[in-house]
N, C-alpha and C positions, 0 to 999 in steps of 0.2 A: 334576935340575931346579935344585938348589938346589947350591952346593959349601959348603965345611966352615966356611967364616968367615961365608957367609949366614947356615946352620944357627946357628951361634954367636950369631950378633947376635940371629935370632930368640928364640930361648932366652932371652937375657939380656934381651929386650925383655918375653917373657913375663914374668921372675921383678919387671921395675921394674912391668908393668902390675898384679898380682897385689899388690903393697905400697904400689903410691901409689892404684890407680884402685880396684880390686876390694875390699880390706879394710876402706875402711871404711862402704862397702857390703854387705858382708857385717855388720860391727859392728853396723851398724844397725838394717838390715832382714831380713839371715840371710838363706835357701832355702827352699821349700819341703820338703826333703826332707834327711835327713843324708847321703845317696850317691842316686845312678840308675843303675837297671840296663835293661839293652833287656828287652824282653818276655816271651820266654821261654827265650834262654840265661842270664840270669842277669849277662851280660857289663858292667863297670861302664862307665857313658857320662861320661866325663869333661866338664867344663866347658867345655871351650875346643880345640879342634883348630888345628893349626899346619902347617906343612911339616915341625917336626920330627917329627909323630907318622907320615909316611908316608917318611924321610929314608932307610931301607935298598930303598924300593921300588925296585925297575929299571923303568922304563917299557915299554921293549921287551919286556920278557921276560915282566912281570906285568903289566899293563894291553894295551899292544897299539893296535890298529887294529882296528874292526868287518870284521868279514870276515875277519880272520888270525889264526893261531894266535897269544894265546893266547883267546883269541875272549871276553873280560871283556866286549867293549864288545859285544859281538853277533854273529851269525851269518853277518850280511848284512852287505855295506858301507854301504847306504841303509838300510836297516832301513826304520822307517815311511812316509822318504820316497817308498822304491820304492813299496812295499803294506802297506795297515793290517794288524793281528794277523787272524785268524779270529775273528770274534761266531758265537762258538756253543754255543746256547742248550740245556740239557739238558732232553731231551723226551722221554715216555712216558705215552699215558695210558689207562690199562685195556685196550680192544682197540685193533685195528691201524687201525681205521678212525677210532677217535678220534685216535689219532695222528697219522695220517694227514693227518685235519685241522688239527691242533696244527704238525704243520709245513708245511703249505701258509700257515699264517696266520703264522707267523715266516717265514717267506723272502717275503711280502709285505710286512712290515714292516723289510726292508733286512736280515736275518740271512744270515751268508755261507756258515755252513757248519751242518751237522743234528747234533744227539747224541742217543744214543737211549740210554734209560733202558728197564731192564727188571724185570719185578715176579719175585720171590724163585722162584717155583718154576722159568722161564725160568734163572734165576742158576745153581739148584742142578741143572738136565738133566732136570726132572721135567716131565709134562704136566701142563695141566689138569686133568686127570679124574682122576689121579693122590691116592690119600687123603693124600699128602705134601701136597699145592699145599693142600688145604680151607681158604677164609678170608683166602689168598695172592692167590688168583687177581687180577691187576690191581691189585694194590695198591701196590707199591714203582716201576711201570713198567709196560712194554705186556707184553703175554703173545703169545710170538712160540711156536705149535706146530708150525709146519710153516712150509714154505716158502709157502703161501698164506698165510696170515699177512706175511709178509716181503714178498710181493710186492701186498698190500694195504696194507701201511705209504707203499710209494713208487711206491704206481699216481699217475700223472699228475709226477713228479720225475724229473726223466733225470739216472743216476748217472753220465751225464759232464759234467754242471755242477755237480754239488756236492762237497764233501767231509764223509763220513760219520764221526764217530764212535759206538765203541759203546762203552759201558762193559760189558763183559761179560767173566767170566775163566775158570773153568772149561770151561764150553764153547764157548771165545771159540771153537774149530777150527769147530763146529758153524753156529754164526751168521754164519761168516766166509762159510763154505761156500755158507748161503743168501745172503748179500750178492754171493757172484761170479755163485751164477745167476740171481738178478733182472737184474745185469748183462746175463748171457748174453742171457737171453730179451728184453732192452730191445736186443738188438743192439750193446751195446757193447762195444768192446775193452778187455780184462783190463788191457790197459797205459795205460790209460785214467783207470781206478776208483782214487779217491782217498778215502785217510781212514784212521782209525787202529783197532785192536781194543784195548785193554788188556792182556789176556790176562797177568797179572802174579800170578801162581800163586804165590809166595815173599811178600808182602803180605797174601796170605789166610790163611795160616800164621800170621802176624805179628798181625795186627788188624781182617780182616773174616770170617775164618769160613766164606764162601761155595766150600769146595773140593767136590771130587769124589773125584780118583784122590789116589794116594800121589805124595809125591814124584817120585817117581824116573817111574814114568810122564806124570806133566806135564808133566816138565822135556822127554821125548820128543817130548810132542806139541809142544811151544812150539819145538823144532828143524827138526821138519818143516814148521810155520807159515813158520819160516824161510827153508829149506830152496825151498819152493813158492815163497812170494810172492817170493823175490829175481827167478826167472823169469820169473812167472803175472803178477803185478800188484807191478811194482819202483816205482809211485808211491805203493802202499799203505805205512801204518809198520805194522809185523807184533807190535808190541808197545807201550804204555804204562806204563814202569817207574814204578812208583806212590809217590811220598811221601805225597800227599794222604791218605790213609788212616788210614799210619803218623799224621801229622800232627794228623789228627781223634781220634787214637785217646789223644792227650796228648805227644806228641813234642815237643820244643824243636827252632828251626829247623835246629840245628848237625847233632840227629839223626835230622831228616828228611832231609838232605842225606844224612848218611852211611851210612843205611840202605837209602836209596833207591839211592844209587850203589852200594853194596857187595852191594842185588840184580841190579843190572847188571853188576857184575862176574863175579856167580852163570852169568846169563841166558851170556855172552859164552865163559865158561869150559867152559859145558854144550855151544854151538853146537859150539866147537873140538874138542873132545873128539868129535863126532859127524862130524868130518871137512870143517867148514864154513871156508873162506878168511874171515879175520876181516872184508875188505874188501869179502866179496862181501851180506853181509847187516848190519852196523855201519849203515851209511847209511839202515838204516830203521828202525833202537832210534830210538825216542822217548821223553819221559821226561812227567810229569804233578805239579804240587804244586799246594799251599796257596799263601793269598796271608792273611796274617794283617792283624791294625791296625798293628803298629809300621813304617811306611813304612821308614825306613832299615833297619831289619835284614830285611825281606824282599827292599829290592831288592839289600843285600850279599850273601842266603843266593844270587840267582837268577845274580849276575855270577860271582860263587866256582862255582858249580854249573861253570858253562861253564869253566873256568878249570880246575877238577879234573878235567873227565873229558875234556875233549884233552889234557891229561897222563896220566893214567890209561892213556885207548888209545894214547899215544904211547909208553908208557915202560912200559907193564906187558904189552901185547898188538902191539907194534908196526907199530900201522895204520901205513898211508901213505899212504890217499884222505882228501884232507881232511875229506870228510863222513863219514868212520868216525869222527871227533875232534868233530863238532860237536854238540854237546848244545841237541836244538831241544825243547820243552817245553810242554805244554798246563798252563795256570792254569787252577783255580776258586775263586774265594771262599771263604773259610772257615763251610762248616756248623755249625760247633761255638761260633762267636762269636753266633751269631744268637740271637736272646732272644723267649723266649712274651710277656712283659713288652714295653709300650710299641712296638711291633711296627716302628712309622714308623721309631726309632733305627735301624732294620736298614739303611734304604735309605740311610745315610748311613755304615755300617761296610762296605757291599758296595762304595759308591763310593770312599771311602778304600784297601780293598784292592784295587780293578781298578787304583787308579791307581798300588799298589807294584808290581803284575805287568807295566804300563805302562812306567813307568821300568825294571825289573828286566830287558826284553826278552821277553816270550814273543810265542811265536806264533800261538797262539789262548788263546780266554778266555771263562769261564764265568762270568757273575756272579747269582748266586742271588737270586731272589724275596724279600719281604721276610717272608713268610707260612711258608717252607718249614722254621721250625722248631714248624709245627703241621701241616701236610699240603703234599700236592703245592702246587706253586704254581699260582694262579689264572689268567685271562690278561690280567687285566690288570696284576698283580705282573709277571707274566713278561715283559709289554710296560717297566713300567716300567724293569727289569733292563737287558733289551737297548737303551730311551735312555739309560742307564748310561754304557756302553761309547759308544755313538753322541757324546755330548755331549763324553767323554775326547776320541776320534777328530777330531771336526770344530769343537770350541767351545775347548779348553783349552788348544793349543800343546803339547802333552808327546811330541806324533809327527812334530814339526815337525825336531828336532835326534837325531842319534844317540846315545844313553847320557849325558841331560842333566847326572845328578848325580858322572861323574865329574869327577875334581881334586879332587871335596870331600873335607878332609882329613879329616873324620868319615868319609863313607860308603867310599874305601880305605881306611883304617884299619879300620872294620869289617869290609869284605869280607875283610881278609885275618886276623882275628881268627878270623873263621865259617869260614872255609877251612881254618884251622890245627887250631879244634876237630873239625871232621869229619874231617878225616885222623888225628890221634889216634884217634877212635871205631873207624876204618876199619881201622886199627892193630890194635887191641884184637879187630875181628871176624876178621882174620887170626891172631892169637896163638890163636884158639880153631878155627882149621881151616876159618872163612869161615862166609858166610851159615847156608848149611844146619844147620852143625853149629851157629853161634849160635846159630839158631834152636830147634835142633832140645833143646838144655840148659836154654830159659828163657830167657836170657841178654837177648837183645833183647826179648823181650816184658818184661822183668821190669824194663828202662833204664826204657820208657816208661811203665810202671805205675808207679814211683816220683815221676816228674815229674808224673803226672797228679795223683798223690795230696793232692802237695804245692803244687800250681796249685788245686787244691779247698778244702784246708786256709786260703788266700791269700782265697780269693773268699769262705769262711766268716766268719773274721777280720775284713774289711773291710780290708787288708792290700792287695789288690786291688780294684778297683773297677771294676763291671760297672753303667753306664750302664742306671737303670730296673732293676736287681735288686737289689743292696745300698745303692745310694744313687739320690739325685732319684729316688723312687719315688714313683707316684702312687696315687690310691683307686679312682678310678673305672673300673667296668669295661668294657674297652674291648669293641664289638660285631666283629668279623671275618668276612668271609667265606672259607668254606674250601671248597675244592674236594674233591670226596667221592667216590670210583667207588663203585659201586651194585653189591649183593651179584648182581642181574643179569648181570653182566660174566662172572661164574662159568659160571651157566648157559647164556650164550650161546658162550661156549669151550667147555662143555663139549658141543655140539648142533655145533657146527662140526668137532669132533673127530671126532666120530657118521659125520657127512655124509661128513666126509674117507677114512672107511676104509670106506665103502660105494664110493666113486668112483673111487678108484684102484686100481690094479695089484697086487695083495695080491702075487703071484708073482715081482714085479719089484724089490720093496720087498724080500721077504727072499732075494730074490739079491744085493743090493745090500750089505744086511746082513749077509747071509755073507761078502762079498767081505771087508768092512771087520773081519771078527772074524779072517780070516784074516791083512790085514796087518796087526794088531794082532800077532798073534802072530807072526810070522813077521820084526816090523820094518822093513815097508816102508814108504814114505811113504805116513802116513795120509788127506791133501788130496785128492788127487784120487777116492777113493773116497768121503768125504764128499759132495765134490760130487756124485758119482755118485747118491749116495743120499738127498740133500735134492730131488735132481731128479725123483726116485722119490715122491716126498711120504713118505718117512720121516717119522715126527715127531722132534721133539728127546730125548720120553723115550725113544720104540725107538733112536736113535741111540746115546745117552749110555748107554743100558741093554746095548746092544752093545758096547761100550766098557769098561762095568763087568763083565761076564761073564768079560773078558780081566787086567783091570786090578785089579781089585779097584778099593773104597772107602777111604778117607783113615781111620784113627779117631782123634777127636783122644785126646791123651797116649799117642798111641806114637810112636816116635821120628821125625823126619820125616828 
């Protein structure tokens, strides 16, 4: 953009503006600070951005055109001009009919697509009635036991107008299974059903704990998820490779990026190995992050994102459907920034981060309650979230232009800093034999347990400043309404369980479950015997307990 005498003259304009305008404005009045760093790489922000700080970029090569490799600028060529992101709001609350309700009254209120939240013992393949769930029941999300349940969540919702996601991972195969046949039985075609699973089995390992099987059989089933929907439902994404977790768990952006991609490298390595055409099932990895406070380094981590992994599948697995190269990506708010303190600051840190994941390109977007670092969110926190998003969309101009902030010599300059560091990272999990085995030494839990440490140390010190916690803190205590599921929720799961196995097919149910213990063993594609048997009203724990009989259980500190 610039040739070598431009570059020159700028330079040399920097070092007369720096001596005649800058110093003795500094003499005088000094900075706030004796350096700046971005938020949580630690990366120094210099004063001043130029052309020469971005002088070795290639345009073509490294920035690009939205819609072409190397897709910096976006996915799509129109991006928001075409169609806003997805507002979709994360929902679950206690039973299926409360949620039920909870998303009939969001999709009244202009929300475009459904996420479903599910409470721990749903997470971990347990039932209700289960002495596991006691105290669980309803509590983290909806309590989904059976396909009744499933099809109590989206009585009156026809899943071929919406797009579902779920956050669910261990027995994401299970729930996916009841989501195809609620399809089924609403009459709709498989090639139809849109929406995402999670199912990010290498992240549980890493920072939420919610697994089931061992390794080595998740990664099986997460192939035949594959494997199935590339056929069954090719508009479904068969997976949501998770930063966000990592991210909440203490991660700096560089190694949420590169943790997040290096289990996508895991997920894509496991497919091939299983005999999968990299192009025939790539085009439906989807990927999921954080959206932090420091706007520029989150919208560099989300441009670099795109930027590394059409490189990655071009040059390390060599796709050559463009959509095996395109890193399309679900934002939510960051959880972990939210404060019990001062509660209202929240609804101003969730708008700040919608509008880096805005800039940054994604294509759908969660933005959290302002209550939800005290309990579920209420609905009228949850209303206000989703005006959040609505006011980004139609009041602010940020959807108006494709990939506003590039040229900025700051935010290339950054992006390609964050890019630089997570391939380093990415580096490092390869020198140790890759994800698995990272994980499997410590290695990566042991990165982000340092940073988090030393983010804690920062916010004790006052080093950091957390708005309404260490500093402008007030006296008065503030009153809140909290949304509370009722220890009833328990018992009413547990009465609907009751009902369920007086009604159905006792004979049908463990043919169905024989069926599945046998491709278990045997290696065949798991999916369609699920279905078979969520059709059966299986519950999830007889499922998952089918499943475990074959697989064994995970323990954690053994090797994964």
């Amino acid at each position: 953009m610039f040739d070598a005498d431009d570059l020159a003259e700028i330079r040399s304009g920097k070092e007369r503006w720096e001596a005649e305008t800058l110093e003795p404005v500094l003499d005088r009045f000094g900075e706030r600070a004796a350096e700046f760093e971005t938020d949580t790489d630690g990366q120094s922000v210099d004063r001043l951005y130029t052309p020469a700080d971005t002088a070795d970029q290639r345009y073509d090569d490294e920035v690009g055109f939205p819609g072409e490799q190397p897709y910096t600028r976006g996915v799509y060529p129109t991006m928001y001009r075409g169609r806003l992101w997805t507002m979709r709001q994360y929902a679950g609350m206690g039973t299926a009919a409360e949620t039920n309700e909870r998303f009939h009254y969001l999709i009244d209120e202009g929300q475009t697509g459904l996420s479903m939240a599910f409470d721990l013992p749903t997470q971990m393949g347990y039932n209700s009635d289960d002495q596991m769930a006691a105290g669980e029941v309803g509590k983290a999300g909806v309590a989904i036991d059976s396909l009744r349940d499933m099809e109590r969540v989206f009585d009156g919702i026809p899943l071929e107008e919406v797009s579902t996601s779920m956050t669910i991972n261990a027995p994401a195969s299970v729930l996916l299974a009841m989501y195809i046949a609620v399809g089924d039985r609403q009459g709709v075609d498989r090639e139809a059903l849109r929406g995402t699973i999670q199912n990010d089995v290498l992240k549980e390992y890493i920072a939420r704990n919610t697994y089931i099987y061992p390794p080595e059989p998740s990664m099986r089933i997460i192939t035949d998820i594959f494997e199935f929907c590339a056929t069954e439902t090719p508009k479904f994404n068969t997976i949501s490779i998770s930063g966000y977790h990592i991210r909440e768990a203490g991660a700096t952006a560089a190694q949420e990026l590169a943790f997040t991609l290096g289990n996508g490298i895991a997920y894509v390595e496991a497919a091939l190995d299983a005999g999968l055409d990299v192009d025939a099932f790539a085009p439906q990895l989807s990927f999921f992050f954080a959206a932090h406070n420091n706007i520029f380094e989150e919208v560099a981590k989300f441009r670099a994102a795109r930027r590394m992994w059409a490189q990655i599948m071009t040059e390390r697995f060599g796709a050559e459907d463009p959509a095996s190269k395109q890193l399309k990506f679900h934002t939510q708010t960051a959880g972990s920034t939210l404060t019990a303190q001062q509660i209202d600051n929240n609804v101003v840190r969730v708008g700040y981060q919608a509008l880096a994941a805005v800039l940054g390109g994604t294509q759908s977007l969660h933005t959290n309650g302002k209550d939800e670092a005290l309990s579920l969110p209420t609905e009228e926190s949850v209303r206000t979230a989703l005006r959040t998003q609505q006011i980004l969309a139609h009041e602010s101009g940020v959807a108006d232009t494709v990939d506003p902030l590039a040229g900025s010599y700051y935010v290339e300059s950054l992006t390609d800093e964050v890019e630089s560091e997570a391939f380093d990272i990415i580096e490092r999990v390869d020198e140790r034999g890759g994800m698995r085995q990272a994980i499997e030494s410590g290695w990566v839990q042991r990165q982000i347990q340092d940073v988090a440490f030393e983010r804690q140390q920062e916010i004790e010190s006052g080093d950091r400043i957390i708005v309404g916690v260490n500093e402008f803190t007030v006296d008065e205590e503030e009153h809140v309404d909290i949304e509370e599921v009722s220890e009833a929720v328990e018992q009413s799961q547990r009465e609907r369980i009751a009902d369920l196995r007086v009604e159905r097919d006792d004979e049908a149910v463990e043919a169905a479950l024989g069926a599945l213990r046998t491709a278990a063993r045997d290696g065949e594609n798991l999916m369609p015997h699920l279905v078979n048997a969520v059709k059966t009203y299986a519950t999830t724990g007889e499922i998952c307990d089918a499943m475990r009989e074959v697989f064994g259980e995970h323990q954690p500190g053994i090797a994964v």
